[in-house]
ZADO-1210 file (C-alpha; in nm, 4 decimals, padded with zeros to 6 digits):
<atoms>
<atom x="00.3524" y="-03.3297" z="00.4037" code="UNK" pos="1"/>
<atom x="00.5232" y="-03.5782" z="00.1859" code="UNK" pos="2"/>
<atom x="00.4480" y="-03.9747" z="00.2955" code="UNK" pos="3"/>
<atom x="00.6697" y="-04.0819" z="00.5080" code="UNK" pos="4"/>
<atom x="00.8217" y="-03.7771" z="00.6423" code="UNK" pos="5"/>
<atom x="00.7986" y="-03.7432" z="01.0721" code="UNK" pos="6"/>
<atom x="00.8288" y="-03.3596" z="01.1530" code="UNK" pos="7"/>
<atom x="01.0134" y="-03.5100" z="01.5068" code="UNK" pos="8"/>
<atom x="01.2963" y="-03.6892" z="01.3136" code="UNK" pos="9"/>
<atom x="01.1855" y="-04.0126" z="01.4609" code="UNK" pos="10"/>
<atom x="01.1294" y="-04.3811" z="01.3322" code="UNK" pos="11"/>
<atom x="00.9938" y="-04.6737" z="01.4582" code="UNK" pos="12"/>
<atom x="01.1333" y="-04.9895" z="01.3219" code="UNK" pos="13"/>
<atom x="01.0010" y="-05.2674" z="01.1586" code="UNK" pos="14"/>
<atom x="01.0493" y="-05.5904" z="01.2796" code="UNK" pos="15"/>
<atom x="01.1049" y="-05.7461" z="00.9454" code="UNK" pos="16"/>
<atom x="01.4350" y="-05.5610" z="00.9394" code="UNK" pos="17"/>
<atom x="01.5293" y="-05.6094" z="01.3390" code="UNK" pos="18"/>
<atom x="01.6272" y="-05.9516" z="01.3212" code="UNK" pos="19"/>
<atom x="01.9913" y="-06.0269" z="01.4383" code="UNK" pos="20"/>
<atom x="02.0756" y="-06.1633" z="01.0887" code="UNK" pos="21"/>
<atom x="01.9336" y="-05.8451" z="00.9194" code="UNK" pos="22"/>
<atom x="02.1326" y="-05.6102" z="01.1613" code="UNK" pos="23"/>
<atom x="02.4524" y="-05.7956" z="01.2143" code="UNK" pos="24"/>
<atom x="02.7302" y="-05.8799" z="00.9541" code="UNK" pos="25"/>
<atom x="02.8382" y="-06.2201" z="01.0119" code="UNK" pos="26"/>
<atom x="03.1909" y="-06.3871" z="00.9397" code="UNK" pos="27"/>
<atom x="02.9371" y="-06.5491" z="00.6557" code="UNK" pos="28"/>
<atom x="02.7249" y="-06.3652" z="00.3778" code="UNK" pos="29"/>
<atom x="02.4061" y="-06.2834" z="00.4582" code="UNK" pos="30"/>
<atom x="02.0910" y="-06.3222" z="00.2330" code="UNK" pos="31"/>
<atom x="01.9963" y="-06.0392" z="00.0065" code="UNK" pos="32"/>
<atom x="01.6779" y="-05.8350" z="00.0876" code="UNK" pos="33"/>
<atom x="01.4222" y="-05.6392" z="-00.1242" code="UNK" pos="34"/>
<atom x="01.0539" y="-05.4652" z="-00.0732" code="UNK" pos="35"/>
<atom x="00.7340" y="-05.6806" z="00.0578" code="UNK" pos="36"/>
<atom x="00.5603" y="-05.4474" z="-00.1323" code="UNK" pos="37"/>
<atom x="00.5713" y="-05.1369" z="-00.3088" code="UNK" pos="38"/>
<atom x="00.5043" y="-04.7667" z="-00.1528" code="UNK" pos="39"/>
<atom x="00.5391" y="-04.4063" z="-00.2673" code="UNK" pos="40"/>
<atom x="00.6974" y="-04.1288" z="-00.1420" code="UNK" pos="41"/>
<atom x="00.6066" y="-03.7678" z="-00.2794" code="UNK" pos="42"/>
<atom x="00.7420" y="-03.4064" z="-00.2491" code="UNK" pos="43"/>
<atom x="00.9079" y="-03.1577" z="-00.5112" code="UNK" pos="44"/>
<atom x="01.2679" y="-03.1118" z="-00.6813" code="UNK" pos="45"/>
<atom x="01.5124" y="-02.9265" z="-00.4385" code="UNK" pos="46"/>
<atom x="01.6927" y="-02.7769" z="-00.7752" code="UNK" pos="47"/>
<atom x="01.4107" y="-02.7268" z="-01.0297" code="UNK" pos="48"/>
<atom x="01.0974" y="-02.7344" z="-00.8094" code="UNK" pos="49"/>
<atom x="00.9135" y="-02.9502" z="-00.9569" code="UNK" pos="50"/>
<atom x="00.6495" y="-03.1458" z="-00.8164" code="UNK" pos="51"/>
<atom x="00.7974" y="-03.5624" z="-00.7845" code="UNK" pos="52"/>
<atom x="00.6255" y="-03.9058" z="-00.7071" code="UNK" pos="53"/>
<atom x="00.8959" y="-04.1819" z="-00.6657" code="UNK" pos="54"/>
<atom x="00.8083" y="-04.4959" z="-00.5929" code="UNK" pos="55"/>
<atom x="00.9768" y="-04.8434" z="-00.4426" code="UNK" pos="56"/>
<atom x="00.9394" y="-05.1361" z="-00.6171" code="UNK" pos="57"/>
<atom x="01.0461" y="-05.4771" z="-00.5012" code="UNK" pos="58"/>
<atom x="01.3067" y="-05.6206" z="-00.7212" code="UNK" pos="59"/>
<atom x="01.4306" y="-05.9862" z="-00.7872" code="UNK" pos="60"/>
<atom x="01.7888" y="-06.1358" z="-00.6692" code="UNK" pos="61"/>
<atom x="02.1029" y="-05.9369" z="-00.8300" code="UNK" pos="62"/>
<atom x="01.9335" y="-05.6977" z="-00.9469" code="UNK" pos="63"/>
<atom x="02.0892" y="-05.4040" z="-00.7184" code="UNK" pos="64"/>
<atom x="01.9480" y="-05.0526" z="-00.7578" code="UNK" pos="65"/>
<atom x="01.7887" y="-04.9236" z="-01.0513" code="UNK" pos="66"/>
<atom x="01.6271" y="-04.6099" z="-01.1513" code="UNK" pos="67"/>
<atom x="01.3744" y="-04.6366" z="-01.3855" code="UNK" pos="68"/>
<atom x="01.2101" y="-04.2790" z="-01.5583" code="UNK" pos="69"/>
<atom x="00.8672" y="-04.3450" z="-01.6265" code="UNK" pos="70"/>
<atom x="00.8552" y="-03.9739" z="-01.7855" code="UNK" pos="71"/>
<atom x="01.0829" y="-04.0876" z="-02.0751" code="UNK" pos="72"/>
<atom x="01.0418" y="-04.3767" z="-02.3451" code="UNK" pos="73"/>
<atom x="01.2527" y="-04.6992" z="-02.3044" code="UNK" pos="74"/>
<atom x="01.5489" y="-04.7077" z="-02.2725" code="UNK" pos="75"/>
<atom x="01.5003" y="-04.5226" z="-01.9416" code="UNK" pos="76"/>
<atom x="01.6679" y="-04.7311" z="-01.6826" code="UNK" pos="77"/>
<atom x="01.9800" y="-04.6613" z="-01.5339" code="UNK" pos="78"/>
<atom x="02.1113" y="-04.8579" z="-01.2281" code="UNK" pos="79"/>
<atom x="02.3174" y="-04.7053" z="-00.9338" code="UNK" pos="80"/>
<atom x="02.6729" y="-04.8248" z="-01.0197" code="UNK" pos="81"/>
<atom x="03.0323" y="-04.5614" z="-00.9306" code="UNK" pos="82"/>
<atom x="03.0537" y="-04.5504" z="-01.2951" code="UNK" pos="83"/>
<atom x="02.7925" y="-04.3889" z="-01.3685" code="UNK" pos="84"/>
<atom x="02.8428" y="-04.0983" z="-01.1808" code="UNK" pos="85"/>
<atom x="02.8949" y="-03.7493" z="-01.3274" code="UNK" pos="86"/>
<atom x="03.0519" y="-03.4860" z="-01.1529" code="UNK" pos="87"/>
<atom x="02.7739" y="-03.1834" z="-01.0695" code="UNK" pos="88"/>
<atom x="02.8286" y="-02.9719" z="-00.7373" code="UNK" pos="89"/>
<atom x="02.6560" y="-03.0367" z="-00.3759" code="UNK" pos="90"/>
<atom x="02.4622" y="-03.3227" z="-00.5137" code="UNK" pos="91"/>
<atom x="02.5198" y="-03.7020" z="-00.6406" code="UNK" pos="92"/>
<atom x="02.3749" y="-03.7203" z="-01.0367" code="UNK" pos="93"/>
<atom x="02.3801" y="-04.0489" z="-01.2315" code="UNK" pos="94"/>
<atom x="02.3655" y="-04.0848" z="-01.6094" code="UNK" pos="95"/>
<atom x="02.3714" y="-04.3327" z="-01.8624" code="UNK" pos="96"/>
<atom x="02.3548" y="-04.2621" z="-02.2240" code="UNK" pos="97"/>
<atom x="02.0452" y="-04.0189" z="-02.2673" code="UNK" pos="98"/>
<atom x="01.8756" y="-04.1029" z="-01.9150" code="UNK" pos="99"/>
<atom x="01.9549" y="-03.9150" z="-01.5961" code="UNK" pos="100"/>
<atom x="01.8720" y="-03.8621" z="-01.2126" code="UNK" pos="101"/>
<atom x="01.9753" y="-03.6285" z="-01.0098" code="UNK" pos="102"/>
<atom x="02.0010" y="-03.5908" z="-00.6118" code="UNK" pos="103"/>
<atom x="02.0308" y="-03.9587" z="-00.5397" code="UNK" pos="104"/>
<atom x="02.2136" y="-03.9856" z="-00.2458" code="UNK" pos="105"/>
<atom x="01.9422" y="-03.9992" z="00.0179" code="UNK" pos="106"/>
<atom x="01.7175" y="-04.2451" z="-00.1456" code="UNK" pos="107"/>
<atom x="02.0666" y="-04.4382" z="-00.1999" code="UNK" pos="108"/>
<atom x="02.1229" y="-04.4020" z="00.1697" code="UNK" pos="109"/>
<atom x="01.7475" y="-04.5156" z="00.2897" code="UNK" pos="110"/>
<atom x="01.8107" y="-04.8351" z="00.0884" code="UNK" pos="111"/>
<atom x="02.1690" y="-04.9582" z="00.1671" code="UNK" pos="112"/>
<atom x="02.0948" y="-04.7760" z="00.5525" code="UNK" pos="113"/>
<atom x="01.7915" y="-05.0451" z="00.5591" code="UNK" pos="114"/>
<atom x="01.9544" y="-05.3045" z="00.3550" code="UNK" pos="115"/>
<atom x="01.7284" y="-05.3440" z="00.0647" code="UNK" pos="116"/>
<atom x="02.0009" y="-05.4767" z="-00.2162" code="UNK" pos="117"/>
<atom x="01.6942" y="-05.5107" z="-00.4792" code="UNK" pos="118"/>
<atom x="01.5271" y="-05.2452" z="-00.5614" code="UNK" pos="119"/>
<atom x="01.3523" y="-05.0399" z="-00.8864" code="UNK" pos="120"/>
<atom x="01.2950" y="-04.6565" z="-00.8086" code="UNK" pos="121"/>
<atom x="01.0044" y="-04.5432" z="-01.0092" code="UNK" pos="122"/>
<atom x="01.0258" y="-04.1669" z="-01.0565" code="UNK" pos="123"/>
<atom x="00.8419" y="-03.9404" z="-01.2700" code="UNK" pos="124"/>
<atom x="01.1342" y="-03.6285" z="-01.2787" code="UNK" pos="125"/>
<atom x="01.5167" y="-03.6782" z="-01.3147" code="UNK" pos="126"/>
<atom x="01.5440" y="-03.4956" z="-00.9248" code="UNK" pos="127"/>
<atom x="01.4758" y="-03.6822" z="-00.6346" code="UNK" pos="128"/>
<atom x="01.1610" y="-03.5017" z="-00.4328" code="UNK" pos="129"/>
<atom x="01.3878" y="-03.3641" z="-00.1677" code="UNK" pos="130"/>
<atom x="01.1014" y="-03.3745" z="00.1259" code="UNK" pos="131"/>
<atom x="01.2774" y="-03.2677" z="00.4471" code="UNK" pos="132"/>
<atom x="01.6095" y="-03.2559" z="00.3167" code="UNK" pos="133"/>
<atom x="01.7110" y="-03.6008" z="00.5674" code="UNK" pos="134"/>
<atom x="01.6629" y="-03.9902" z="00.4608" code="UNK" pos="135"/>
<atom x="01.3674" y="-03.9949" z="00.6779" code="UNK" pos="136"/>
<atom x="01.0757" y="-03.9573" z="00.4741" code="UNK" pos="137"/>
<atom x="01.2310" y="-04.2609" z="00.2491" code="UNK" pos="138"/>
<atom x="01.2839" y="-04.4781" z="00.5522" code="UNK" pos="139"/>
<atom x="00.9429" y="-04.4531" z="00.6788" code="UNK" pos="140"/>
<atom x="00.8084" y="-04.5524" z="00.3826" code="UNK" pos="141"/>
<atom x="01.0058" y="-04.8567" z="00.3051" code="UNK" pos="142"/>
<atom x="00.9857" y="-04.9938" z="00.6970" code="UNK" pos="143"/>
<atom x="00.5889" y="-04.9159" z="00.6479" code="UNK" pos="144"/>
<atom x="00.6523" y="-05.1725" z="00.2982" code="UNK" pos="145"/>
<atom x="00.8416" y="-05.4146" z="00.4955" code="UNK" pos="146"/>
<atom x="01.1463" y="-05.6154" z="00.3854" code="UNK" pos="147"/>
<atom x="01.1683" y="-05.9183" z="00.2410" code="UNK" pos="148"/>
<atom x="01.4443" y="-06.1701" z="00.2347" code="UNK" pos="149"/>
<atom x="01.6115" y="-06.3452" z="-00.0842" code="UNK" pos="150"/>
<atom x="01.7662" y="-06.6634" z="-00.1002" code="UNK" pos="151"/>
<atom x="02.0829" y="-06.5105" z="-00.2882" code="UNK" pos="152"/>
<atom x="02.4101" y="-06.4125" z="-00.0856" code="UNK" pos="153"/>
<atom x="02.4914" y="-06.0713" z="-00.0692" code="UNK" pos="154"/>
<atom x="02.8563" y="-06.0114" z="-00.1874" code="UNK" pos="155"/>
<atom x="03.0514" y="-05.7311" z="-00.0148" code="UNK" pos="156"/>
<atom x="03.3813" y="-05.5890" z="-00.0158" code="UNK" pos="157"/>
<atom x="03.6525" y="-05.6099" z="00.2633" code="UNK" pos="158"/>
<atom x="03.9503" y="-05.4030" z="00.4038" code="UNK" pos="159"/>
<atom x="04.2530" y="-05.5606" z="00.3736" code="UNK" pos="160"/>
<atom x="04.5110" y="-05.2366" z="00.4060" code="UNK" pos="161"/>
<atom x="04.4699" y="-04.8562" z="00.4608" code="UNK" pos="162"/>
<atom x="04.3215" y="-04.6895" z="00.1255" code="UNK" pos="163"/>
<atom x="04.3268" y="-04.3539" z="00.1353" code="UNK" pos="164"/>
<atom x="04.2335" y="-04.0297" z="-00.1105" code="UNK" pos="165"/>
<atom x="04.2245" y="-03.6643" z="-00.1295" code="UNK" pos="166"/>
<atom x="04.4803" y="-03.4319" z="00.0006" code="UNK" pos="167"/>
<atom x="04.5668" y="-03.2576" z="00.3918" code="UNK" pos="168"/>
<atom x="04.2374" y="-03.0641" z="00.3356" code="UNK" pos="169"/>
<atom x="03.9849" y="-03.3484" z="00.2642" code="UNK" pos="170"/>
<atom x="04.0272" y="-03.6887" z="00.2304" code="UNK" pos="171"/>
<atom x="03.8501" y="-04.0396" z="00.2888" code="UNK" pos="172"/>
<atom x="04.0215" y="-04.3391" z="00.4291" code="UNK" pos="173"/>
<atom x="03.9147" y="-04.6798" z="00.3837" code="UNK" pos="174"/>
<atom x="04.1049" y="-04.9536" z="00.6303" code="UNK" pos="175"/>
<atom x="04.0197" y="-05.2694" z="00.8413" code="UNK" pos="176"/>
<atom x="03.7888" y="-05.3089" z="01.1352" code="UNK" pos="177"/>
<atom x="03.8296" y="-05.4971" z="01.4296" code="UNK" pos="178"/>
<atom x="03.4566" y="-05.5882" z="01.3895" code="UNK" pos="179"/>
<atom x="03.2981" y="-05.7882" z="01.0702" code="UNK" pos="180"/>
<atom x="03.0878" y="-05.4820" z="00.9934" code="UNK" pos="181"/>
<atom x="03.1004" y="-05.0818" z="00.8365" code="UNK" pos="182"/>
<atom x="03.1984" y="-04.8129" z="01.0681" code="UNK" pos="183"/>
<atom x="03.1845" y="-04.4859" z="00.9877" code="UNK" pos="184"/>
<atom x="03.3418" y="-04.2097" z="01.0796" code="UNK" pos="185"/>
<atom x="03.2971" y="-03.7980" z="00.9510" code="UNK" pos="186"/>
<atom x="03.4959" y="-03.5022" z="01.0699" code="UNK" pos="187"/>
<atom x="03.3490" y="-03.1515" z="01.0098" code="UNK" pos="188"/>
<atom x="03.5366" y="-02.8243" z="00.9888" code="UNK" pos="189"/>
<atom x="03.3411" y="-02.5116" z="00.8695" code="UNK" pos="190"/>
<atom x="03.6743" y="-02.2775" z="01.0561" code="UNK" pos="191"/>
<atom x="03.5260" y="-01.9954" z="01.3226" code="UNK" pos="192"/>
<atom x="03.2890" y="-01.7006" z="01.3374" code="UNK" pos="193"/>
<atom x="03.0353" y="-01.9260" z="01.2271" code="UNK" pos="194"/>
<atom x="02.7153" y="-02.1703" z="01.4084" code="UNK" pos="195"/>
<atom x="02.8514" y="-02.4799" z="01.2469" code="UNK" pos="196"/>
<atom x="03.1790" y="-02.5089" z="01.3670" code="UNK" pos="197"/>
<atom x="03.3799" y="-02.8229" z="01.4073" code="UNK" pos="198"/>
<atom x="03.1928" y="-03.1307" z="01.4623" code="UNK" pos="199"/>
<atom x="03.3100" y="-03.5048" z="01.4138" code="UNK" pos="200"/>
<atom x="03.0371" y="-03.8048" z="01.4621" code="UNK" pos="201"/>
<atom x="03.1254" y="-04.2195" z="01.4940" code="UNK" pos="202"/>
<atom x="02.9104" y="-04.5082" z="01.4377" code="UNK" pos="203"/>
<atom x="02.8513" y="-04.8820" z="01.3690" code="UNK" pos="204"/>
<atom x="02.5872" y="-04.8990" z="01.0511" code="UNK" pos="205"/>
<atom x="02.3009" y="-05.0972" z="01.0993" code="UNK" pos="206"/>
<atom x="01.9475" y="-05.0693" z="01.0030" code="UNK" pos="207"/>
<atom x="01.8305" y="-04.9298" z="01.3369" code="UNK" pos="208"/>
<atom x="02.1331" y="-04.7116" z="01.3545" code="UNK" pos="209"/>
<atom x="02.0904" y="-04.5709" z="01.0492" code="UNK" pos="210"/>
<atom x="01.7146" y="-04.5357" z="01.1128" code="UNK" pos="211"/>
<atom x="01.7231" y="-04.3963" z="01.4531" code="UNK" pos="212"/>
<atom x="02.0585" y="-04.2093" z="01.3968" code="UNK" pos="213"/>
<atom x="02.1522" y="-04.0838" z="01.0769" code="UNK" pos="214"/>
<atom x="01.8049" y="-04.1065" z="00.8453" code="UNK" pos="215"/>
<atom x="01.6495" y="-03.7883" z="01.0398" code="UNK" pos="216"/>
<atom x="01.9742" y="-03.5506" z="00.9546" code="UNK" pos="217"/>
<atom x="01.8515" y="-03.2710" z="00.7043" code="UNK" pos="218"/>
<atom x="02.0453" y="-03.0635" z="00.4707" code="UNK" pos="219"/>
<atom x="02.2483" y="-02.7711" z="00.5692" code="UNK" pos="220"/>
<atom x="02.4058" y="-02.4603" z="00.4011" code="UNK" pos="221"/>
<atom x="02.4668" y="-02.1100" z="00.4910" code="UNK" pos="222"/>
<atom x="02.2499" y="-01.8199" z="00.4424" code="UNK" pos="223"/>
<atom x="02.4992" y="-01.6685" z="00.1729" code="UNK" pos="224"/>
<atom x="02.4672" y="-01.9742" z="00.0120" code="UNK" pos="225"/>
<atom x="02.1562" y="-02.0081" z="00.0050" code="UNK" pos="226"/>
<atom x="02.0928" y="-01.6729" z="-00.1201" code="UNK" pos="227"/>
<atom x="02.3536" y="-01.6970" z="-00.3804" code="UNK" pos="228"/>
<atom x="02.1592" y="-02.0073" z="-00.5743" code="UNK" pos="229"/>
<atom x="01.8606" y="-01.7893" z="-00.5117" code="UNK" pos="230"/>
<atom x="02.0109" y="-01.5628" z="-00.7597" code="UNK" pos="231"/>
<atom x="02.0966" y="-01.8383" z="-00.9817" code="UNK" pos="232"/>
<atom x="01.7252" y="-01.9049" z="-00.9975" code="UNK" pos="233"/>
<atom x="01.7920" y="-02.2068" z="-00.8294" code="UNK" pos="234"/>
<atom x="01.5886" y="-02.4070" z="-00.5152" code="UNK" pos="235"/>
<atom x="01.3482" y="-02.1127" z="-00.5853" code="UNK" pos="236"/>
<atom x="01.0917" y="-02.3121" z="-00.3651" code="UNK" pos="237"/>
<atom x="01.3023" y="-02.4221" z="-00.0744" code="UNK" pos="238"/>
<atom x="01.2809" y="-02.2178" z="00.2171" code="UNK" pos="239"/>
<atom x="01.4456" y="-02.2402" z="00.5723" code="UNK" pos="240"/>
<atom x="01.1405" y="-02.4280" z="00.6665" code="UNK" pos="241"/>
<atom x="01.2170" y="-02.6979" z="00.4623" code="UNK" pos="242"/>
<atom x="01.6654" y="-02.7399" z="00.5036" code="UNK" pos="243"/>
<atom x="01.8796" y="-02.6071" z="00.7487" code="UNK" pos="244"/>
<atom x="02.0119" y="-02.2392" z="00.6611" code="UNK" pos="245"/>
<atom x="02.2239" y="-02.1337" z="00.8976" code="UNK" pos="246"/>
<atom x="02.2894" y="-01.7364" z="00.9896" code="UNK" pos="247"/>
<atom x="02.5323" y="-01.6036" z="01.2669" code="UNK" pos="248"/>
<atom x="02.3247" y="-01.7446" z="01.5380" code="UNK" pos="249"/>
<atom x="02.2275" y="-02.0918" z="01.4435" code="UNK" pos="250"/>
<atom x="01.9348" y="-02.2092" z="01.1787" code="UNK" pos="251"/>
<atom x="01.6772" y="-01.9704" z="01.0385" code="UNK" pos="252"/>
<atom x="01.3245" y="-02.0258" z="01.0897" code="UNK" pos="253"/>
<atom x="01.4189" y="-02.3876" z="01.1827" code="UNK" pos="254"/>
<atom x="01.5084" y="-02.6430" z="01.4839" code="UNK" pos="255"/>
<atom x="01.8033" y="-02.8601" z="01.5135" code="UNK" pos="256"/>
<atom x="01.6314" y="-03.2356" z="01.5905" code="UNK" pos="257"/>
<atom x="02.0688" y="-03.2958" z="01.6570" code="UNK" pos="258"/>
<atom x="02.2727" y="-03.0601" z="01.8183" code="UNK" pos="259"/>
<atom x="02.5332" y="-03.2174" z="01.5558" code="UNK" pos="260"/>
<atom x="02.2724" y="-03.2610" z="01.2380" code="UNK" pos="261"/>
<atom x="02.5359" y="-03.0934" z="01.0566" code="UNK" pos="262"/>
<atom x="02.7968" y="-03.4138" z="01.0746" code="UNK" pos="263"/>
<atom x="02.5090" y="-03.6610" z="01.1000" code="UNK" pos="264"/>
<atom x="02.3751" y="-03.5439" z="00.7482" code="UNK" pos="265"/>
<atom x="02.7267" y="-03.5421" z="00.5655" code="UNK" pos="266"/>
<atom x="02.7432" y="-03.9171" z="00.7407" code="UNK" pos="267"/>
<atom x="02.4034" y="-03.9933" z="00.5881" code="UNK" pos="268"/>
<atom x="02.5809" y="-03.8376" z="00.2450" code="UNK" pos="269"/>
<atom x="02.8683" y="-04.0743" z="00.2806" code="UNK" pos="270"/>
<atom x="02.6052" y="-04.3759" z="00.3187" code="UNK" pos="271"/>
<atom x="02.4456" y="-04.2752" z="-00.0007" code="UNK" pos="272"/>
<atom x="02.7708" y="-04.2125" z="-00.2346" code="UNK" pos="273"/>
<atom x="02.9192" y="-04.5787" z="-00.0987" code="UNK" pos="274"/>
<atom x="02.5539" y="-04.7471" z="-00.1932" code="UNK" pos="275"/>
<atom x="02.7328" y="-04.7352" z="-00.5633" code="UNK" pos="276"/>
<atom x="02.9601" y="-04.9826" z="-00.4816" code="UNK" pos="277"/>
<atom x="02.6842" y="-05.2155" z="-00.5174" code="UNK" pos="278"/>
<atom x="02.8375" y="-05.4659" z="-00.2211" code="UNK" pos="279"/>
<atom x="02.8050" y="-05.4301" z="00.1456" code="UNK" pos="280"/>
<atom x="03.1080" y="-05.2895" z="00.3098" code="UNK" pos="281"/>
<atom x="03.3115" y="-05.4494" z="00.5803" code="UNK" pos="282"/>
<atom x="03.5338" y="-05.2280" z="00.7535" code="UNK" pos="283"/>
<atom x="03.5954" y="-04.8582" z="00.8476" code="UNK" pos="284"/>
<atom x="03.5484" y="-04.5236" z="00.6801" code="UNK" pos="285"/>
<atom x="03.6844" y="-04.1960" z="00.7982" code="UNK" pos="286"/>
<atom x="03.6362" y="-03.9033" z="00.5901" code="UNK" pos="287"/>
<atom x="03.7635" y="-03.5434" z="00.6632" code="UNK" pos="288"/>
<atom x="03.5050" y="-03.2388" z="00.4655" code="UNK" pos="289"/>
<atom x="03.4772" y="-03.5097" z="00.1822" code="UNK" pos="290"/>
<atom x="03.2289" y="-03.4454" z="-00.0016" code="UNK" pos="291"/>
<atom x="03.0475" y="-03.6138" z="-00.3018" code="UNK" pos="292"/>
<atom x="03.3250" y="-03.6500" z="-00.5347" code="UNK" pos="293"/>
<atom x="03.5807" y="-03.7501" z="-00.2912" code="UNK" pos="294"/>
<atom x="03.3275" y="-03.9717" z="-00.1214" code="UNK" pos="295"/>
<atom x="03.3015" y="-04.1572" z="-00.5070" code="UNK" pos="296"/>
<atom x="03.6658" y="-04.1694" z="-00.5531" code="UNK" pos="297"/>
<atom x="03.6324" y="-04.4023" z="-00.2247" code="UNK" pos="298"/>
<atom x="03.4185" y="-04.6237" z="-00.4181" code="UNK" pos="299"/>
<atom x="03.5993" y="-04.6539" z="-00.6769" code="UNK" pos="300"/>
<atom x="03.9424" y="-04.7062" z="-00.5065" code="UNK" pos="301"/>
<atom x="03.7637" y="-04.9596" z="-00.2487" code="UNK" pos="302"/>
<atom x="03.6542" y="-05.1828" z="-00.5282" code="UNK" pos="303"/>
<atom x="04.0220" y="-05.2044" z="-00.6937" code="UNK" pos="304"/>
<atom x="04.2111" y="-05.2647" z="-00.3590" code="UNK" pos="305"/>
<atom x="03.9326" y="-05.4378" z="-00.1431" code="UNK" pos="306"/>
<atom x="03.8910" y="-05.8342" z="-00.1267" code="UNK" pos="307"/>
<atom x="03.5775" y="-05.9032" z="-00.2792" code="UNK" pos="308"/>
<atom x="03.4249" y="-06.1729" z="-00.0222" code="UNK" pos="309"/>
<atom x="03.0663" y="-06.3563" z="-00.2483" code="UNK" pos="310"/>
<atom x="03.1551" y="-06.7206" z="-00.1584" code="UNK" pos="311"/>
</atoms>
């Protein structure tokens, strides 16, 4: 079992990160956070199977998210910026010039979920090791680190009108909030004769909400679909045991730890794709079956029409 990873879906937090300035936006920036100290998290690639040690490393002010390959020769860094993102289907892939990672969206989602702004990702493959398919294994490990607080603001970006993308099928909105803080909102619609369903989920984001609420939602897809990549020859090692697959009746070989995991995890998605703003969000997001590239055309939108607040 990959460090980190709670077979319940449960976290305790830490109280480095429980602090009413650390879960609370306030009218004024807050300070910028990063690792106490490093930790590791291992597993295997989702999409090539290979076996993957990441590891957190604390990072100094401004510094954002980076990836950093240690498999590959310099230059082999490549930080976690909108504009970097290439479109590949059901996962979130970064590249820059000749370096590349791949399935980035939960560790994205542990860190900006938690509020680490400074971090370096040490990883030894270009995939992510997908563990239990949530955020939760990634959590557990940085709370177990601990957080540490910078003297540098954190800048974020505000909602000062409705933005909106997509089309009547899927679509993300971006408008004001009547709190100072990022609320989230995710409306699910897999149509009938199926377990999913429709499902819709709402909440404020802090670092125990995330933790508590969102971290432990795995991934999902149907048992066509999963046999289909099967017979791509790829996720060749995944098997109901470690995602959700869902057949007529509900998951195979597998317990919900939600009875609406399904929403909760594209949530936890939508946490990860808006980490590449690089800014903490103030405001609320609603998103209708968006899905990784809508989810970055958000990003990219929000920082064109959204009042960038770092004074």
């Amino acid at each position: 079992m990959p460090r980190g990873q709670n077979p319940r879906g449960t976290c305790r937090m830490s109280s480095a990160v429980l602090t009413s300035e650390a879960t609370h936006l306030s009218p004024r920036l807050r300070r910028q956070n990063t690792l106490a100290r490093p930790c590791e998290v291992l597993g295997f690639g989702y999409w090539t199977g290979k076996d993957v040690k990441l590891e957190f490393h604390p990072a100094e002010e401004n510094t954002g998210v980076v990836f950093v390959r240690t498999d590959i020769a310099a230059p082999n860094r490549i930080a976690a910026k909108v504009h970097h993102r290439v479109e590949v289907p059901r996962r979130t892939v970064l590249i820059d010039g000749n370096v590349r990672v791949e399935m980035v969206e939960h560790v994205l989602a542990a860190l900006a979920g938690l509020r680490i702004d400074n971090c370096e990702v040490h990883i030894n493959q270009a995939e992510m090791p997908g563990c239990d398919g949530s955020a939760l294994p990634f959590v557990t490990a940085l709370l177990e680190a601990g957080v540490q607080k910078q003297a540098a603001p954190r800048p974020r970006i505000v909602a000062t009108d409705i933005t909106r993308v997509g089309n009547e099928e899927a679509w993300v909105e971006f408008r004001p909030y009547r709190e100072d803080r990022l609320s989230l909102q995710y409306k699910l619609d897999y149509g009938q004769n199926n377990a999913i369903g429709k499902q819709a989920f709402q909440m404020v984001v802090s670092p125990e909400s995330f933790a508590t609420e969102l971290a432990p939602a795995r991934t999902f897809l149907m048992e066509e679909e999963a046999q289909w990549l099967h017979k791509q020859g790829l996720g060749l090692r995944v098997t109901p045991k470690d995602v959700l697959v869902f057949g007529l009746d509900g998951p195979i070989d597998n317990t919900l730890r939600f009875e609406d995991e399904c929403v909760r995890h594209k949530t936890l998605d939508l946490v990860g794709d808006l980490a590449l703003c690089g800014y903490d969000i103030v405001g609320q997001v609603i998103a209708c079956r968006s899905g990784h590239r809508l989810n970055a055309e958000m990003v990219k939108r929000m920082l064109i029409e959204g009042r960038l607040d770092n004074k």
